[in-house]
C-alpha positions in Angstrom: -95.0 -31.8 -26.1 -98.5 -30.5 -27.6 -100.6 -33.2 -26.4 -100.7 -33.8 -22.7 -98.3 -36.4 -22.1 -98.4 -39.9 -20.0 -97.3 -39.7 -16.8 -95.9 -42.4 -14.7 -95.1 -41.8 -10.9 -92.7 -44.5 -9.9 -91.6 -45.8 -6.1 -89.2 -47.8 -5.6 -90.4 -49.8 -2.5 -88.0 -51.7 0.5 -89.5 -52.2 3.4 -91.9 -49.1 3.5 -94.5 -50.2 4.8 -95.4 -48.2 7.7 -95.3 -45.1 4.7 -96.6 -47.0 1.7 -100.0 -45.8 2.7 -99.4 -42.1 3.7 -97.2 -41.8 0.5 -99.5 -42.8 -2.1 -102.6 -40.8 0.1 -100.3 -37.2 -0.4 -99.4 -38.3 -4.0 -103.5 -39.2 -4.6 -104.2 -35.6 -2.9 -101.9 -33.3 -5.2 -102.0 -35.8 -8.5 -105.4 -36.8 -8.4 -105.8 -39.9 -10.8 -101.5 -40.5 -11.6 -100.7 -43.4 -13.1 -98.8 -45.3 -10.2 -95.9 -48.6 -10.4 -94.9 -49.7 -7.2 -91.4 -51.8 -7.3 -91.8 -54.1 -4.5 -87.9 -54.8 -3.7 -87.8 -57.7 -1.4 -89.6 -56.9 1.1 -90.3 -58.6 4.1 -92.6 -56.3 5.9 -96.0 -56.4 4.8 -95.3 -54.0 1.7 -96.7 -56.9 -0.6 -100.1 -57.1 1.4 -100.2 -53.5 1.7 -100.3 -52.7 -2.1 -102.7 -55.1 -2.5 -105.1 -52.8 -1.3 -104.2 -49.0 -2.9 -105.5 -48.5 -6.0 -101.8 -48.9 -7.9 -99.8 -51.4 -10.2 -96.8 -53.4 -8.6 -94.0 -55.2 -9.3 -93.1 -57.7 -6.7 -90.0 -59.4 -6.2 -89.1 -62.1 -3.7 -85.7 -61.2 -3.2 -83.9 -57.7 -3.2 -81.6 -56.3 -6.1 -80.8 -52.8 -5.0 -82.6 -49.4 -6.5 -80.6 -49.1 -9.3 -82.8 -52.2 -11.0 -85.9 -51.2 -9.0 -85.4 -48.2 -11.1 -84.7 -49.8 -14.4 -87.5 -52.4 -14.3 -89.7 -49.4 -13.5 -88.6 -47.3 -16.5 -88.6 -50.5 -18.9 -92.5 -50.7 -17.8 -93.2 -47.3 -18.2 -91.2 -47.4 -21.5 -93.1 -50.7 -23.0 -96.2 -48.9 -22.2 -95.9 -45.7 -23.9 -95.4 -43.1 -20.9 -94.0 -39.7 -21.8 -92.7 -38.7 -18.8 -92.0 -40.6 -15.4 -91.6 -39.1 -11.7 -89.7 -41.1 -9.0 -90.7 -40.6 -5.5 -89.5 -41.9 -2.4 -91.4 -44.5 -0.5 -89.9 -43.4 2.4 -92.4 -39.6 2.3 -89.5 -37.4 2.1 -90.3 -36.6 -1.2 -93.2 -34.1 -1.4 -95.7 -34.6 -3.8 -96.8 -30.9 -3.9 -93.0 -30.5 -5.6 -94.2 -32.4 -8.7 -95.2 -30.2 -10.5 -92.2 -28.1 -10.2 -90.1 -31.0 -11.3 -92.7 -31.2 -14.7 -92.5 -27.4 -15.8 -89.4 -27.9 -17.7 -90.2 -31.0 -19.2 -93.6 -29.0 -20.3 -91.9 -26.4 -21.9 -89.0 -28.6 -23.6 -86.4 -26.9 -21.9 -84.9 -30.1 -20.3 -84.6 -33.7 -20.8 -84.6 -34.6 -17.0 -85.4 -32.1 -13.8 -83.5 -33.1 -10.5 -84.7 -31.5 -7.4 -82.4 -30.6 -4.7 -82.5 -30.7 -1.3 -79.7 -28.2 -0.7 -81.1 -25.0 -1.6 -82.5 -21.6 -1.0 -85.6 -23.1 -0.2 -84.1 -25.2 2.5 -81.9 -23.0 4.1 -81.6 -25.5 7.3 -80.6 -27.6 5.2 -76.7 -28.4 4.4 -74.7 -30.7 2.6 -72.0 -33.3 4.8 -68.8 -32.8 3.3 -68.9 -36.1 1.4 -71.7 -34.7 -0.6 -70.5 -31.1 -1.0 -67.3 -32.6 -2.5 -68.7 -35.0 -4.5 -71.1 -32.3 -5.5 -68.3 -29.9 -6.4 -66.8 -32.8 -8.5 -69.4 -33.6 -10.2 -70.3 -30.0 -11.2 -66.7 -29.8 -12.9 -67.4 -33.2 -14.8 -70.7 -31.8 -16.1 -70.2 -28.5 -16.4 -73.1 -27.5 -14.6 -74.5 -27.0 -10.7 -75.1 -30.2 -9.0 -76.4 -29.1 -5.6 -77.7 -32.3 -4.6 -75.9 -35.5 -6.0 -77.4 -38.0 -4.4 -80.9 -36.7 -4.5 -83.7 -39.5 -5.6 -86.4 -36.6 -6.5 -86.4 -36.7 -10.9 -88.4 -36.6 -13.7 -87.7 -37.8 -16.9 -88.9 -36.8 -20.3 -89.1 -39.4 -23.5 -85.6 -39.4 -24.7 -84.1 -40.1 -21.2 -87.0 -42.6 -20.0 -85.8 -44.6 -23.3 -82.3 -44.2 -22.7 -81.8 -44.9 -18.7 -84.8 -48.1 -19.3 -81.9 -49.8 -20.6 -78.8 -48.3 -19.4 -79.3 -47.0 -15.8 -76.6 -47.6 -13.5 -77.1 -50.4 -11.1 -77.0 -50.2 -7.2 -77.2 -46.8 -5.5 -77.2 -44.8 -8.9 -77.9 -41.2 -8.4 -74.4 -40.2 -8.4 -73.6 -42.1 -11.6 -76.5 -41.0 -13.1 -75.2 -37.3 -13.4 -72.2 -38.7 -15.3 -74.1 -40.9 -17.8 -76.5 -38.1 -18.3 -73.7 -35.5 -19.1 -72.1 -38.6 -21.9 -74.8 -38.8 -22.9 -75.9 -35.1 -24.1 -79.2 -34.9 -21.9 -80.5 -31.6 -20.8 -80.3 -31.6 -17.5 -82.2 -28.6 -15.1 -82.1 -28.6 -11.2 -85.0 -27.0 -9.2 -85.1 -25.9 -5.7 -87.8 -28.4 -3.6 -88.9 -28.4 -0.3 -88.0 -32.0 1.6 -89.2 -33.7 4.3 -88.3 -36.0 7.3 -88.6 -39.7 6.9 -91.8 -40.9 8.0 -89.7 -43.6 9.8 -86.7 -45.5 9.7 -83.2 -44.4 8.6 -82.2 -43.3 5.4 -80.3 -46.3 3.2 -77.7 -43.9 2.5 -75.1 -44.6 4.7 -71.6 -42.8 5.2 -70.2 -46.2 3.5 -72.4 -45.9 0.4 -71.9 -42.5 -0.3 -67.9 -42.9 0.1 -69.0 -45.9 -2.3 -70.4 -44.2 -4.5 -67.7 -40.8 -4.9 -65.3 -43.8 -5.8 -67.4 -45.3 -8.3 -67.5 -41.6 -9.8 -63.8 -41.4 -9.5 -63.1 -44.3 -11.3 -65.7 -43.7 -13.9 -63.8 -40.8 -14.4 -60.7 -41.9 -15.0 -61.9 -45.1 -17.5 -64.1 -43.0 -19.3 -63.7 -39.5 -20.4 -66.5 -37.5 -20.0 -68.0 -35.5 -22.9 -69.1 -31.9 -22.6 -72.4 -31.4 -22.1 -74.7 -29.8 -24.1 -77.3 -27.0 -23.5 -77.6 -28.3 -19.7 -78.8 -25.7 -17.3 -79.8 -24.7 -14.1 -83.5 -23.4 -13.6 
């Protein structure tokens, strides 16, 4: 990329709102004028009447239909409207916006068509995958040929060729385990980068011990209908 590209931070939103606000303040403080969609996922908490104050766009839907079309909806925005590159963060402020720019140095230098940052790394040394994960990790990385140290991890950017590719095809429901297959069948560059993480601001996570056995089934049988293609020049940074 020569010019500087379009950036779109997008946060996917269910039932956040005692975070909205603290979210979009540390986003504001370390990305100081970001373009900002808010996908307003059925929620029934005030979220609606709290973005109608921040200075951000929003999609707002009366009835939930999971992150994985959150996601999409998002990306088909950001794609109609000619954005380069888009972040997703968290809603929940786990996600630190001071890591965003780690996430972008790949995509700046062309090195990568999506950056996934992990949780589980020398960074976070307290920090340790359940078993679930670490197998599902470990299977994934043998599918894709490359380190996945964090499958379930929400933190991503997205350059153009993968913002015009998942607008339309993203998995639906929980997809961030999915997504490393599609990627890889896809021939996307694909980097990992070490972040720093932090606790949820409140509430529990979504991502139950039922979703994430869930979603290491919907791998496995991915696997088995679909063969995988080698990637292609995917690394870790």
């Amino acid at each position: 990329m020569t010019a500087s590209p379009r950036i779109l931070t997008l946060i996917p939103a269910h039932n956040e709102a005692p975070s909205l606000r603290a979210v979009i303040s540390d986003l504001r403080a370390h990305r100081p004028g970001a373009d900002v969609l808010v996908v307003n996922d059925g929620s029934t908490d005030g979220t609606a009447a709290i973005l109608r104050e921040l200075d951000v766009k929003w999609l707002d839907w009366p009835e939930r239909r999971g992150a994985g079309s959150a996601l999409r909806a998002g990306l088909r925005y950001a794609a109609r409207q000619g954005y380069d590159i888009v972040v997703r963060l968290d809603a929940d402020g786990q996600h630190d916006a001071s890591e965003i720019a780690r996430l972008l140095m790949p995509l700046a230098v062309g090195s990568a068509d999506v950056v996934l940052g992990s949780r589980f790394s020398s960074l976070n040394r307290s920090r340790h995958p359940g078993p679930i994960q670490r197998s599902l990790g470990a299977l994934l990385s043998m599918i894709t040929r490359r380190a996945v140290t964090d499958p379930t991890s929400g933190f991503w950017a997205l350059g153009p060729r993968s913002v015009a590719l998942l607008a339309e095809h993203l998995p639906d429901g929980y997809p961030e385990p999915e997504l490393h297959l599609f990627l890889s069948r896809n021939a996307m560059r694909v980097v990992e980068v070490d972040v720093q993480w932090r606790a949820r601001l409140h509430g529990r996570s979504s991502l139950t011990l039922t979703r994430l056995v869930t979603a290491g089934a919907r791998v496995a049988l991915a696997v088995i209908i679909v063969p995988v293609r080698a990637s292609v020049g995917i690394t870790r940074d």
